[in-house]
N, C-alpha and C positions, 0 to 999 in steps of 0.2 A: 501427535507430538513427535518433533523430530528429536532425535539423542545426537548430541556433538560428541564423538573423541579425540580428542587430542593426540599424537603420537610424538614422542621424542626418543632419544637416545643419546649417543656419543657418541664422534666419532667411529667408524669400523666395528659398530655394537652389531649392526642388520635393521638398523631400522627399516631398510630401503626392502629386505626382504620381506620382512613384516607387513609392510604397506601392499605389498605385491598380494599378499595374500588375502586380504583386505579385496583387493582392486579385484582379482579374479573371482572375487564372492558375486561382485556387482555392485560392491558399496562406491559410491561418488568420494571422489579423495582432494580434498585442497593440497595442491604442493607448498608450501611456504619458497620452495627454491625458484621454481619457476615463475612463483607471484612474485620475488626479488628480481629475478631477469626482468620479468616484464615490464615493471616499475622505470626501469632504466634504459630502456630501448630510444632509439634517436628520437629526438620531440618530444618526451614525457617530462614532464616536470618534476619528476625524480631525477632524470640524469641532470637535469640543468641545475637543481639543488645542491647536485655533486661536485658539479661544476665550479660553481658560486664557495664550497665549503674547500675544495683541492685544489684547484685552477685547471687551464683548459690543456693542463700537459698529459690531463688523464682520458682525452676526448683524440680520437684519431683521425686521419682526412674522411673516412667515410661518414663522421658526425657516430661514432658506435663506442661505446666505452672501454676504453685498452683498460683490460680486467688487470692483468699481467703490471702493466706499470701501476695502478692500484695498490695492487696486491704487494708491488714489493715496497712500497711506500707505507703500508698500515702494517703488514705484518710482524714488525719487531718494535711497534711502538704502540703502547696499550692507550695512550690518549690519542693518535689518530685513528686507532681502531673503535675506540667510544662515540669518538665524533660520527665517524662513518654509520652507524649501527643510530645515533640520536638524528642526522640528516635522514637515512632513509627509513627509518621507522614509520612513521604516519601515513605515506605510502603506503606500507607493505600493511600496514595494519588496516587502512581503510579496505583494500582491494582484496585479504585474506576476507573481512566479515561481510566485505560483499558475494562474495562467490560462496562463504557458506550460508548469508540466509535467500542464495538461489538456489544451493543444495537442497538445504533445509524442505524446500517446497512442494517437491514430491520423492521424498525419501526418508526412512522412518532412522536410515542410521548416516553420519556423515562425519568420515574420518579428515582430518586436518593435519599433516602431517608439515612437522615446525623442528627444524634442528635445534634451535637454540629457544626453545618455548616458554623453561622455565627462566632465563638470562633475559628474555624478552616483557615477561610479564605475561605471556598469553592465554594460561591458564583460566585467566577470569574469563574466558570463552569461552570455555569447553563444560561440559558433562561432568565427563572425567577423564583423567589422562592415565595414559600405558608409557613405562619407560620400558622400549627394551634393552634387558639388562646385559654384560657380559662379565666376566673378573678382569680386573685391570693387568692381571698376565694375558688376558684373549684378546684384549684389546690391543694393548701394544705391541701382541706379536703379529695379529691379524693388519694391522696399521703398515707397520712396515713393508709385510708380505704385497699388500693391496697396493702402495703406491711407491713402494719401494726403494724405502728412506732407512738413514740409521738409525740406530737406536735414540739419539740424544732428538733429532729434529723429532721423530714421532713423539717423544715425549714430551715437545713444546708446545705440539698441536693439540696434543690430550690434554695439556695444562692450559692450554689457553677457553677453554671452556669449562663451565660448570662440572664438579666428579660425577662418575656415572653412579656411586654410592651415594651423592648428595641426594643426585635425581632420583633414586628409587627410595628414599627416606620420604620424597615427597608426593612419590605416583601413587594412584588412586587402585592400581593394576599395574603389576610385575611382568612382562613376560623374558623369561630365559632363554637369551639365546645362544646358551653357553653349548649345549650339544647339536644332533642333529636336525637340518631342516627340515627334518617329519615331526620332530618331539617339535618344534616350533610350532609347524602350522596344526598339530594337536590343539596348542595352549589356546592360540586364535579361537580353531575352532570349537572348543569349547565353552571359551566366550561366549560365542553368538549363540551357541546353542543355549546356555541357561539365558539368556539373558532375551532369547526366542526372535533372535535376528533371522536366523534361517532355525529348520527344520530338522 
C-alpha cells in the first residue's frame, strides 16, 4: 500500500523547503505548480478553456499564455480570480491524480505538493496532509523580504488565500517552520522515521 501526503502551506511559510527535503529523501513529489503550467501550454485544452473563459488578449503571437496580462486582470478581482481557479480546475485535478496513482506504483510514500489544497478541495486525495506552519509576523516579513513588496501588497497576497492558522486547525501534521532549516528537516525526518519511511 502506497501512503499519499498531501503538502500545503501559505505563502513564504517554506513549503518549497519542506518538499525539498522530501525530494532529497527520494520520495516521488507531485508539484501541483507545474501540473498548472503544464495544463496550459500551447495546444492543451486548458489554455483553450482560458481562452474561451478571458478572450484571446490573454494568448500571445507564440500561441503561449501571457501570465502577466492574466495576472493583472484576476489579481484585484475575486470573481475573475474564482472563474480562473473553476476553468482550470478539472484539468489540474485530473493530471495531479494521474501522476499520483503512477507514483503510487512503485513507491510506499508519495508527496503531493498543492498551494492552495485545502481552497481547492484536495484533501479528499491524500492520506494525510502537513501544513507548514509559520506566525503571521514570519510570514509577512519573510514575504516582503523574498519578493520585495510593501507592507500593504504582501498583505493582500497573504489575504487573498486561505490563514495559515485556519490551515493548521485542519492539518493532519504541523510542521514548524518558524526557526532553523535543521529544526525543520528534524521535524521531516522524524516523520518518516516513526512512521518507518526510511530507517
Amino acid at each position: 500500500m502506497s501512503f499519499v501526503l498531501g503538502i500545503t502551506g501559505g505563502i513564504a511559510s517554506g513549503k518549497s523547503t519542506v518538499v525539498d527535503i522530501f525530494r532529497s529523501e527520494g520520495f516521488p513529489i507531485v508539484d501541483g505548480d507545474i501540473v498548472a503550467r503544464k495544463v496550459v501550454e500551447p495546444g492543451t485544452e486548458g489554455l483553450l478553456a482560458l481562452q474561451q473563459a478571458f478572450g484571446s488578449a490573454i494568448i500571445d503571437e507564440q500561441d503561449n499564455l501571457n501570465r502577466e496580462k492574466l495576472g493583472k486582470m484576476i489579481f484585484h478581482d475575486e470573481g475573475k480570480r474564482a472563474k480562473l481557479n473553476k476553468t482550470l480546475d478539472p484539468f489540474i485535478r485530473s493530471e495531479i491524480e494521474a501522476q499520483v496513482e503512477k507514483a503510487k506504483k512503485n513507491n510506499q510514500l508519495v508527496i503531493v505538493d498543492v498551494p492552495l489544497l485545502y481552497e481547492g478541495n484536495y484533501q479528499v486525495l491524500m492520506d494525510k496532509v502537513a501544513v507548514v506552519y509559520v506566525t503571521p509576523e514570519i510570514q509577512l516579513s519573510r514575504l516582503m523580504k523574498r519578493n520585495n513588496l510593501p507592507k500593504d501588497e504582501a498583505l493582500e497576497r497573504i489575504r487573498s488565500q486561505l490563514s495559515l492558522d485556519e490551515k493548521k486547525k485542519r492539518a493532519d501534521i504541523i510542521i514548524d517552520n518558524c526557526g532553523s532549516q535543521e529544526t525543520t528537516r528534524q521535524q521531516v525526518m522524524d516523520w518518516l522515521r516513526i512512521n518507518k519511511f526510511v530507517s
